[in-house]
N, C-alpha and C positions, 0 to 999 in steps of 0.2 A: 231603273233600266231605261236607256234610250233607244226610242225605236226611231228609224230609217223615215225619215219624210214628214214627221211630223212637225211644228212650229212649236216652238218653247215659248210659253205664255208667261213666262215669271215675271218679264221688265214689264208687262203690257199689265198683268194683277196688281202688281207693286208701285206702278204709276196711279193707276187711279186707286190704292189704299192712299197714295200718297195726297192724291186730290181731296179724297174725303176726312181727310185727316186736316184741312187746311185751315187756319182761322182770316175772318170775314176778311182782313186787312190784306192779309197772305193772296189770299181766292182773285181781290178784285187786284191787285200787282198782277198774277199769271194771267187774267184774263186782259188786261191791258196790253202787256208784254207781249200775249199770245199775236193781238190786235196789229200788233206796230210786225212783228217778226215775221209772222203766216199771212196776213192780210191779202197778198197778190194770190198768193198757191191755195190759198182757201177759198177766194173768189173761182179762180177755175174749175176746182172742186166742186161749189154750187153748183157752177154751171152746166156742168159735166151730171152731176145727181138729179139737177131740173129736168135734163134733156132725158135722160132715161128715164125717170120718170113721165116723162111728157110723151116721147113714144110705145110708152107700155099703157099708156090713158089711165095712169094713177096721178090723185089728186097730191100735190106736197105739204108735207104740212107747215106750218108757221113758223118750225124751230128751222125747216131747211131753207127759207123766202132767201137767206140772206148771208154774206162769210160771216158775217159777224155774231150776228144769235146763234147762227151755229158754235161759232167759237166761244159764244159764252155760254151755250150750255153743254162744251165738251169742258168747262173752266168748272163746272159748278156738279153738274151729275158726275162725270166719265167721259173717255172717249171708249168708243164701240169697237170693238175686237176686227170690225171687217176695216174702219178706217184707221186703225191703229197699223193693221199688216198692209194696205191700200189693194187690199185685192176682194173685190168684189163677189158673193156666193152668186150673183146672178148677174149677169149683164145680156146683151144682144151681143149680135156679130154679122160683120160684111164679108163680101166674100173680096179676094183679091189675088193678083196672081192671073195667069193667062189660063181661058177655059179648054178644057180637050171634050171637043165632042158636049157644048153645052153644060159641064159640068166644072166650075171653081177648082182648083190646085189646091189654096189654101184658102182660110178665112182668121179675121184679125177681128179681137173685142175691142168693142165699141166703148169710150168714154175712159178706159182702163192708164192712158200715161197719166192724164191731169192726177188722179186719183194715188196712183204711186206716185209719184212727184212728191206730193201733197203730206202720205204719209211719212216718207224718207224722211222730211225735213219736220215734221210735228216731233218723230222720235228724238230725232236730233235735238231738237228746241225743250221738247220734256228732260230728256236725259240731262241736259247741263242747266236748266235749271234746278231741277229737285235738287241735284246735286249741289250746286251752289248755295239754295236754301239751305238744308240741311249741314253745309260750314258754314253760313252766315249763326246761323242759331245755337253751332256747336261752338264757335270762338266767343259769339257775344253769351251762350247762354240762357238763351229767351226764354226758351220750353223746357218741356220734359219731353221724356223718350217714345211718349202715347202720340205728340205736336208734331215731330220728325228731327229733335235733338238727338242724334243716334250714342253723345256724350254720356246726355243725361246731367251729369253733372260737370262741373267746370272741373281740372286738374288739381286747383287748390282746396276743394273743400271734398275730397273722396268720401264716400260712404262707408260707414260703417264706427 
C-alpha cells in the first residue's frame, strides 16, 4: 500500500546493493567517473556541509574535508539516504521577507540548494550508470546475476 507523503526508497536501497555488489575494477571506474561527472556540485556540497557544520561548532570529520573523499567513500560504503533525496533532517534558517512589527514574514534553509542540486544530479549520474553497467556485463557476459548481470547467462548457452 502507498501512502501519501512518504519517499519511495527502492532506487535509493538498490543503488547502493548495487555499490556493494561491485568488483574492485568496477568500484574504482564509478569512483573515477563519479570524480570527473559530480566534481563541481560535490565541491559545493562540501561547502555547503562545512558551513553548517562550522556554525553549529561541530568538528568535520576527515571523510567530509573534501568532494573528493567524499565521493569516494559514497563509491565504496554508500550514499546516505539524506544526500541521496538532498534534503537535509537538520539545517539552520534566515529569516527573509519584510518584518511587521519586528517579526520575519518568512524564513529560508540555509545551505539546502547546493545540496539538492548536488543530489538531482548524483541520481541522475547513478541511475545511467548502474544501468549502463549492468548492459555492459549483460551483452559481454562478465558476471553472474549475484555481480549485477541481470542475464545471468548469454542467449546462446540457456540453462537447463
Amino acid at each position: 500500500m502507498k501512502i501519501a507523503g512518504r519517499r519511495n526508497d527502492g532506487a535509493w536501497f538498490r543503488t547502493n546493493k548495487a555499490i556493494a555488489a561491485l568488483s574492485d575494477e568496477n568500484r574504482a571506474s564509478l569512483i573515477s567517473a563519479m570524480k570527473e561527472s559530480l566534481g563541481a556540485k560535490a565541491g559545493a556540497f562540501v561547502a555547503d556541509v562545512q558551513a553548517l557544520a562550522a556554525e553549529c561548532g561541530v568538528t568535520n570529520p576527515t571523510t567530509a574535508q573534501s568532494a573528493d573523499t567524499l565521493l569516494e567513500r559514497f563509491g565504496t560504503v554508500g550514499i546516505p539516504r539524506q544526500v541521496w533525496w538532498g534534503k537535509l533532517s537538520f539545517t539552520t534558517y534566515s529569516p527573509i521577507g519584510v518584518k511587521v512589527e519586528g517579526v520575519p514574514q518568512k524564513f529560508q534553509a540555509n545551505y539546502q540548494s547546493a545540496i539538492h542540486y548536488f543530489a538531482k544530479d548524483l541520481r541522475r549520474f547513478m541511475k545511467y550508470w548502474v544501468l549502463g553497467l549492468r548492459q555492459l556485463n549483460d551483452i559481454t557476459d562478465l558476471t553472474d546475476r549475484q555481480e549485477g548481470n541481470p542475464g545471468g547467462l548469454p542467449d546462446t548457452h540457456p540453462e537447463g
